[in-house]
C-alpha positions as CSV (number, residue, x, y, z in Angstrom):
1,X,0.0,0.0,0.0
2,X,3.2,2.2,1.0
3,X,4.3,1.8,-2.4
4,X,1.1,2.9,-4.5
5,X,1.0,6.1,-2.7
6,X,3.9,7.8,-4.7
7,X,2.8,6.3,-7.9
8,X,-0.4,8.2,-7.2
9,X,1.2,11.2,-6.7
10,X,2.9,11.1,-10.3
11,X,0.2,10.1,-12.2
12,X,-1.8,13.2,-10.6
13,X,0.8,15.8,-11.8
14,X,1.2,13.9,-14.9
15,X,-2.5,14.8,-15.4
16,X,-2.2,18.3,-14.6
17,X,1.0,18.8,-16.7
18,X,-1.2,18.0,-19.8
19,X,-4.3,20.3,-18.7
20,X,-2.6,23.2,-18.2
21,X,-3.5,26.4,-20.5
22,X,-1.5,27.0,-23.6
23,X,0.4,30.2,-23.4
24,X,-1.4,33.4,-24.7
25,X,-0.1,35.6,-27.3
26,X,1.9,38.8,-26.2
27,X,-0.5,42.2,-25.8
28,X,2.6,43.8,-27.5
29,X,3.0,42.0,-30.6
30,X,1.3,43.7,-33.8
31,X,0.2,42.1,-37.1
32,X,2.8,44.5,-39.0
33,X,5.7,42.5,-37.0
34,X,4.1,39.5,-36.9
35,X,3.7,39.4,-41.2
36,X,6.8,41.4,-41.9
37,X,4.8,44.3,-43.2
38,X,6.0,48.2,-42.4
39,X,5.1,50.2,-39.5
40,X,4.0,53.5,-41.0
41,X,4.3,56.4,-38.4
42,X,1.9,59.7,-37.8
43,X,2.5,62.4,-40.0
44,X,3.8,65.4,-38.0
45,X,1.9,69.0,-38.1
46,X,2.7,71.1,-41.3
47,X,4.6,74.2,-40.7
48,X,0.9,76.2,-41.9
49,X,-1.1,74.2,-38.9
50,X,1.1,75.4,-35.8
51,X,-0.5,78.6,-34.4
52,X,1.1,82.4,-35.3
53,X,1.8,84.9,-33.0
54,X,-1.2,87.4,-32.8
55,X,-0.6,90.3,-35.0
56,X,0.1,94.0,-32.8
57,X,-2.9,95.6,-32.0
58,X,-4.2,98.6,-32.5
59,X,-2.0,101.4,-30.0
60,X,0.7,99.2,-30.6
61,X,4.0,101.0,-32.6
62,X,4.5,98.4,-35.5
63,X,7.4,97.4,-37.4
64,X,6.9,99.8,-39.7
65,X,6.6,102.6,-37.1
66,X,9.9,101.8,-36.2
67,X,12.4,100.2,-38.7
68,X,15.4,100.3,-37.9
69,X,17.5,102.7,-39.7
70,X,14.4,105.3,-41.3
71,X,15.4,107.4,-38.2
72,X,18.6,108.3,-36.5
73,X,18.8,109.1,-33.0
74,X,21.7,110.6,-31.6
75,X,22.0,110.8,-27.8
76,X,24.1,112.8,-25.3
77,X,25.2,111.3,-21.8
78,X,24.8,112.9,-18.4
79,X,28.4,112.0,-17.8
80,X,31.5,111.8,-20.2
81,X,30.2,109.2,-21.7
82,X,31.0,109.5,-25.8
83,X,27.2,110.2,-27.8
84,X,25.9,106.8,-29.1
85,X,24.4,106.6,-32.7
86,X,21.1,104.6,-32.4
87,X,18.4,103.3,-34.8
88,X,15.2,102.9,-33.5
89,X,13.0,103.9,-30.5
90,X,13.4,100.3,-29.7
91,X,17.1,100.7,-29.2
92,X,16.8,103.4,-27.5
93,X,14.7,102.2,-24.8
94,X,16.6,99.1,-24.0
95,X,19.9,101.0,-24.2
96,X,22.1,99.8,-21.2
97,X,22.6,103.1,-20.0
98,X,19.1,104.8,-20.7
99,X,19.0,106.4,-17.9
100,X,22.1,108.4,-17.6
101,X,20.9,109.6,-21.3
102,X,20.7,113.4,-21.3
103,X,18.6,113.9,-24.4
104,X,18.4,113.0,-27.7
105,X,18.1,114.3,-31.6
106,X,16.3,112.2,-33.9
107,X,16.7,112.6,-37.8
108,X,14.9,111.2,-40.8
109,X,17.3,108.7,-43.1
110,X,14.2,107.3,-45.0
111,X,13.4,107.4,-48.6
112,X,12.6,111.2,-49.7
113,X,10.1,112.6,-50.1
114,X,8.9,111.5,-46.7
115,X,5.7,109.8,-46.3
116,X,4.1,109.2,-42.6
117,X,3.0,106.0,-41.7
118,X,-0.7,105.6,-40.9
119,X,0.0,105.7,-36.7
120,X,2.7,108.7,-37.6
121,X,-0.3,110.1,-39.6
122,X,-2.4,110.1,-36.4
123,X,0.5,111.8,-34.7
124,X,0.7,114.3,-36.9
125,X,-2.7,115.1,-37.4
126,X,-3.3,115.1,-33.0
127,X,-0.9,117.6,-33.5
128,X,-2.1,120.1,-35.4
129,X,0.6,120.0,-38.6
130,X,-1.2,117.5,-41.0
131,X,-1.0,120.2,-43.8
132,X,2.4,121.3,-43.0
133,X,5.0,121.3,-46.2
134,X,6.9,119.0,-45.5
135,X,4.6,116.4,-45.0
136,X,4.9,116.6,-41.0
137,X,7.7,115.8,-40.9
138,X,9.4,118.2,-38.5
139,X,6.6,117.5,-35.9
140,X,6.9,113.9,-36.5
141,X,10.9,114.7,-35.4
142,X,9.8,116.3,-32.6
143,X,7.4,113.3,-31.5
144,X,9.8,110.8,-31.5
145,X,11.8,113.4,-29.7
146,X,10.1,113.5,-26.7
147,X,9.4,109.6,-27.0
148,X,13.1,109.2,-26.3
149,X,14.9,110.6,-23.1
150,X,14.2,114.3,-21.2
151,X,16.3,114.3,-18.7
152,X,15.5,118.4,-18.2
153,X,11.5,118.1,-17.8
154,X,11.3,121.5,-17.4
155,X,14.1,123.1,-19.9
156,X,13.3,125.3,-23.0
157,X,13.8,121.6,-25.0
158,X,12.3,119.8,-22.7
159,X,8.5,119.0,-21.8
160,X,7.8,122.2,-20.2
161,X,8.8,123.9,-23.3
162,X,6.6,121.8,-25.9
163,X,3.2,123.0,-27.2
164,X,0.3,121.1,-25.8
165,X,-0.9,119.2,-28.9
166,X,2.6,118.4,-29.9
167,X,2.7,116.8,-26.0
168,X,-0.5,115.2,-26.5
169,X,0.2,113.7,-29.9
170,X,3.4,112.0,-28.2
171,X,1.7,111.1,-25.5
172,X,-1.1,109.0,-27.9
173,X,2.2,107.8,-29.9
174,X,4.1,106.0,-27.3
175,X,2.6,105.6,-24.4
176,X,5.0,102.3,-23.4
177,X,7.8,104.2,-23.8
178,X,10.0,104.6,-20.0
179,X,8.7,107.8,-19.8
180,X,5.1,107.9,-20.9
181,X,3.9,108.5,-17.9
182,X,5.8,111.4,-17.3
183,X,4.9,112.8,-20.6
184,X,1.3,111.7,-20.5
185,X,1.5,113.9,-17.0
186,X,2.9,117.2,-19.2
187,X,0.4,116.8,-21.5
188,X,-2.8,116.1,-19.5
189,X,-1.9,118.9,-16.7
190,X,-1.0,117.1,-13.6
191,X,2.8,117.8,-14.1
192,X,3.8,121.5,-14.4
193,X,6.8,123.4,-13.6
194,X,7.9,127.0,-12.6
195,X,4.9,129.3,-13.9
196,X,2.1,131.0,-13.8
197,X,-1.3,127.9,-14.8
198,X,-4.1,128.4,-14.9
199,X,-6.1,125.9,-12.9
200,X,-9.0,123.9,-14.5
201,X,-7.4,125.1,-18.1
202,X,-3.7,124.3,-18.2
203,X,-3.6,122.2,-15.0
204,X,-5.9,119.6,-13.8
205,X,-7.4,120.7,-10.0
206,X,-6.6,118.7,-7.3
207,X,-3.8,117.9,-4.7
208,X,0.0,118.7,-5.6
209,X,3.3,118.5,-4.4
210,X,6.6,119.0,-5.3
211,X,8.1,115.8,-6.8
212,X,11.2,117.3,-8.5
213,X,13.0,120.0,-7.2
214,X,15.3,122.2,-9.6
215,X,18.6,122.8,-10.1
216,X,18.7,125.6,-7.5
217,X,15.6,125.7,-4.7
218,X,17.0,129.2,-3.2
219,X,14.2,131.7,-3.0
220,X,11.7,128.7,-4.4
221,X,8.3,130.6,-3.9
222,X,4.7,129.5,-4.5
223,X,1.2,131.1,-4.7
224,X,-2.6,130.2,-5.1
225,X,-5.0,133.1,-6.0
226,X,-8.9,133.1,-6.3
227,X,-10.4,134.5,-9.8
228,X,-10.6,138.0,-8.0
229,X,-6.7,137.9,-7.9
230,X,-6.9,137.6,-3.8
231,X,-3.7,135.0,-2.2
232,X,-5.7,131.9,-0.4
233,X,-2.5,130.2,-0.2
234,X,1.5,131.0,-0.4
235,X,4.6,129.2,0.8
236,X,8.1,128.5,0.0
237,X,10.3,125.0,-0.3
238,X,9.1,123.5,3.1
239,X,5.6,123.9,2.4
240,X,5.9,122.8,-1.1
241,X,6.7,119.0,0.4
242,X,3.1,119.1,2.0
243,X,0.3,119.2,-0.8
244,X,-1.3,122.3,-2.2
245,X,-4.9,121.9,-3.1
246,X,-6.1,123.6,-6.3
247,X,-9.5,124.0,-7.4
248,X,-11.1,125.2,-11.0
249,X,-10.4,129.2,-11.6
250,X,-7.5,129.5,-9.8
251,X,-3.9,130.4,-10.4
252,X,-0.8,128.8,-9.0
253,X,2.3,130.2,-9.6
254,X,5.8,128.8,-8.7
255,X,9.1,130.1,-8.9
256,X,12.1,128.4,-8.3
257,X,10.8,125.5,-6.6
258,X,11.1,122.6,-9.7
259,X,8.1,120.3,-10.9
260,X,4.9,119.9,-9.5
261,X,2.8,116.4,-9.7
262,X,-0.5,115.9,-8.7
263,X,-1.7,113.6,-6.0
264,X,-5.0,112.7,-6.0
């Protein structure tokens, strides 16, 4: 009986050896390898399906505005720095040492007769000179000029000393630039200088304070009269720290005190 009891046990995996499951085919295997045919892979995007950059929009100073080399733009240093030959707004702006820039003339090395570009058109036009000779052209100069570097706000060349319209057209034509909003403030009236304004007609009313003081503050004097010509209000350098509040149909006058900016 001893004996049987292995054989038993063979003949049982015996039985199972033959049962078991025949192997099922791999989940990677594909008919292509399988049959020797070719594997054929996706075609790729064309170049015309992969999405552009959107176009500039309107505001925006296109290529054309600004190709390099239809202006020249020669700029002076605040130091002893040697002037720099530039050839686009764009250059100027991301010039290394913008900042210590003094000022900078601009002249036209496009094809002659000059012909404004639609935006400089607009320009020209917000100032006032769209039937001027020369096509605008001097005005358009004097745009780009004050789209550049002022370091003297207040000079005869500087914002202080450019007609409104011209300030506003410059304003409307480069508003990004690192000063637009110190020359949006010119030309809407909440930045003035050393003067006699008007309040309510060439300043904005409203709160203001010194926030640039000039070359020399010695005697700096300020004064706020009512319509009738009577002083409400009168100070001199300390005072012009604190704010001055200015309504409609007054006059403020300063002298020797620098730049006024509005508040609130």
């Amino acid at each position: 009986m001893r004996r049987m009891i292995p054989l038993a046990v063979f003949l049982v995996m015996l039985v199972g050896g033959c049962t078991a499951p025949a192997p099922q085919p791999s989940a990677s295997s594909s008919p292509s390898a399988s049959t020797g045919g070719t594997v054929t892979a996706a075609p790729s995007p064309s170049p015309s399906s992969v999405p552009l950059s959107d176009p500039p929009g309107q505001g925006d100073i296109g290529p054309g505005d600004d190709e390099p080399g239809r202006y020249s733009f020669r700029c002076t240093s605040l130091d002893a720095s040697p002037e720099v030959q530039l050839s686009s707004l764009a250059e100027v702006w991301a010039a290394t040492n913008y900042t210590r820039m003094g000022s900078c003339d601009v002249g036209y090395e496009g094809q002659q007769p000059f012909e404004a570009t639609p935006r400089e058109a607009e320009a020209v036009s917000a100032a006032g000179q769209q039937d001027a000779e020369d096509g605008g052209l001097a005005v358009m100069l004097d745009i780009l000029r004050l789209c550049t570097r002022i370091s003297d706000e207040a000079g005869p060349d500087g914002f202080a000393g450019t007609a409104k319209a011209t300030l506003l057209a410059a304003a409307q034509y480069c508003p990004d630039a690192p000063q637009g909003k110190i020359l949006a403030g010119w030309a809407n009236g909440t930045r003035v200088g050393d003067g006699s304004h008007a309040v309510g007609e060439q300043m904005e009313p409203g709160s203001y304070q010194l926030v640039k003081q000039g070359v020399s503050t010695d005697g700096c004097a300020w004064s706020v009269k009512a319509p009738g010509g009577s002083v409400v209000a009168s100070g001199g350098l300390p005072e012009a720290s604190k704010t001055v509040d200015l309504a409609a149909g007054q006059n403020f006058t300063s002298d020797k005190c620098g730049i006024w900016g509005k508040m609130y």
